[in-house]
C-alpha positions as CSV (number, residue, x, y, z in Angstrom):
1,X,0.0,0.0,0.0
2,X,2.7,2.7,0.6
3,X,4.5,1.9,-3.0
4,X,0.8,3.1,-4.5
5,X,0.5,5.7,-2.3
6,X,3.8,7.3,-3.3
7,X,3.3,6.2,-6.9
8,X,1.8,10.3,-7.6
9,X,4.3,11.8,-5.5
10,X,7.1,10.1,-7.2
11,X,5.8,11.2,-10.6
12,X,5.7,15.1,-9.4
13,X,9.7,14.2,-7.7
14,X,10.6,13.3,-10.8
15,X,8.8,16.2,-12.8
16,X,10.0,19.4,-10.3
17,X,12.4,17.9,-7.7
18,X,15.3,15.7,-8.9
19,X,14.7,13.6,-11.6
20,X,15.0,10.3,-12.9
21,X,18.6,9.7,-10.0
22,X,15.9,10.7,-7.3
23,X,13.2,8.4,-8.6
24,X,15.5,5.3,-8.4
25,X,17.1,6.3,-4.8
26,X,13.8,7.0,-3.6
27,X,12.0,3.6,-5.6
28,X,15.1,1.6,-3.5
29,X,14.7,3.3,-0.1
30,X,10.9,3.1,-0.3
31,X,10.9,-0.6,-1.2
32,X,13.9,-1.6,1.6
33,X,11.7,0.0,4.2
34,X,8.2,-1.4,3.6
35,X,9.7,-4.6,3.1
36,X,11.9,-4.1,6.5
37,X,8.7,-3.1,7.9
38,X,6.5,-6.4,6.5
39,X,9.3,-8.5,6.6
40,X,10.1,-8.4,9.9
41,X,7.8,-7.4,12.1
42,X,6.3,-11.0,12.9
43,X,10.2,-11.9,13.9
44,X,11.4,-9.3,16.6
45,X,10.4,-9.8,19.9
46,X,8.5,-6.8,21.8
47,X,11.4,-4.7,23.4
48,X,9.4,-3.4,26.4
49,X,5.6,-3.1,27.3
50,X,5.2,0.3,27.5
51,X,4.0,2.2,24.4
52,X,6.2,5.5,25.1
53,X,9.4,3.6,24.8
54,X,7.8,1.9,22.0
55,X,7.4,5.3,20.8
56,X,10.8,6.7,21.9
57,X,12.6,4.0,19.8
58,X,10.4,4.2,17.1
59,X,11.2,7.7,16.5
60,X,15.3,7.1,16.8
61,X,15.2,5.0,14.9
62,X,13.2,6.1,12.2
63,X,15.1,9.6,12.4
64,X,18.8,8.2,12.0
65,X,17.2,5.8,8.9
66,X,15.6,8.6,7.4
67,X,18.8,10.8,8.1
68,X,21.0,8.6,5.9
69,X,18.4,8.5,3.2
70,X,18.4,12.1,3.0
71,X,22.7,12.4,2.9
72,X,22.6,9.6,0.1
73,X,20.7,12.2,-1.8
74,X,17.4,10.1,-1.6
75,X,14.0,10.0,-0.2
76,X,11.6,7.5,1.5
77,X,8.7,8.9,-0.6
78,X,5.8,10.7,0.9
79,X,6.2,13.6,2.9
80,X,10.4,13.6,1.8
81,X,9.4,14.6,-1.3
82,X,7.4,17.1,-0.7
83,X,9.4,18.8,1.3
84,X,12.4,18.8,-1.4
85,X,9.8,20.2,-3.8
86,X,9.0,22.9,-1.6
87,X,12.7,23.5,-0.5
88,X,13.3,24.0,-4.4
89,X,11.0,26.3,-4.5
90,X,10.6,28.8,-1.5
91,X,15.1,28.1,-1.3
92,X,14.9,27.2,1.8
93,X,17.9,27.3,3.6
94,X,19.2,23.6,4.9
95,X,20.5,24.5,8.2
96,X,19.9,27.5,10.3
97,X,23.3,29.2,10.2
98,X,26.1,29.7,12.6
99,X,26.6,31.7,14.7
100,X,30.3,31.2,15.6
């Protein structure tokens, strides 16, 4: 379900953001992570009983996953693409700078 959902977003990636080199890092990355997700769910053992450290590593590791992603020059789909499309357009700055 998330390769169709992503199917319209990857056509407008491809159109405005980065082109075909995009499409295929972000086919690959969006296709290693649903089938990490599928895959394995049914074979790893529940960490801990309590949903907000469920939560807590979740997130981590969901942010250092996507993090990579993002420094390969790729995206997971979605919302990653969207906000290279509008970082393209409004120019965006990537990092707040220094102040040193």
């Amino acid at each position: 379900m998330t390769l169709v959902l992503n199917v319209p977003i990857f056509i407008a990636g491809i159109k405005w953001a980065g082109g075909w080199r995009l499409l295929v890092r972000s086919v690959y990355a969006t296709a290693i992570m649903t089938a990490g997700i599928d895959l394995l769910a049914p074979f790893l053992p529940p960490v801990t009983g309590d949903p907000l450290i469920f939560t807590l590593f979740g997130g981590l590791l969901d942010g250092v996953g996507i993090g990579l992603v993002l420094r390969g020059e790729g995206t997971t789909g979605g919302t990653d693409i969207i906000a290279q499309l509008l970082n393209r357009r409004r120019a965006l700055p990537s990092a707040p700078p220094s102040s040193s």
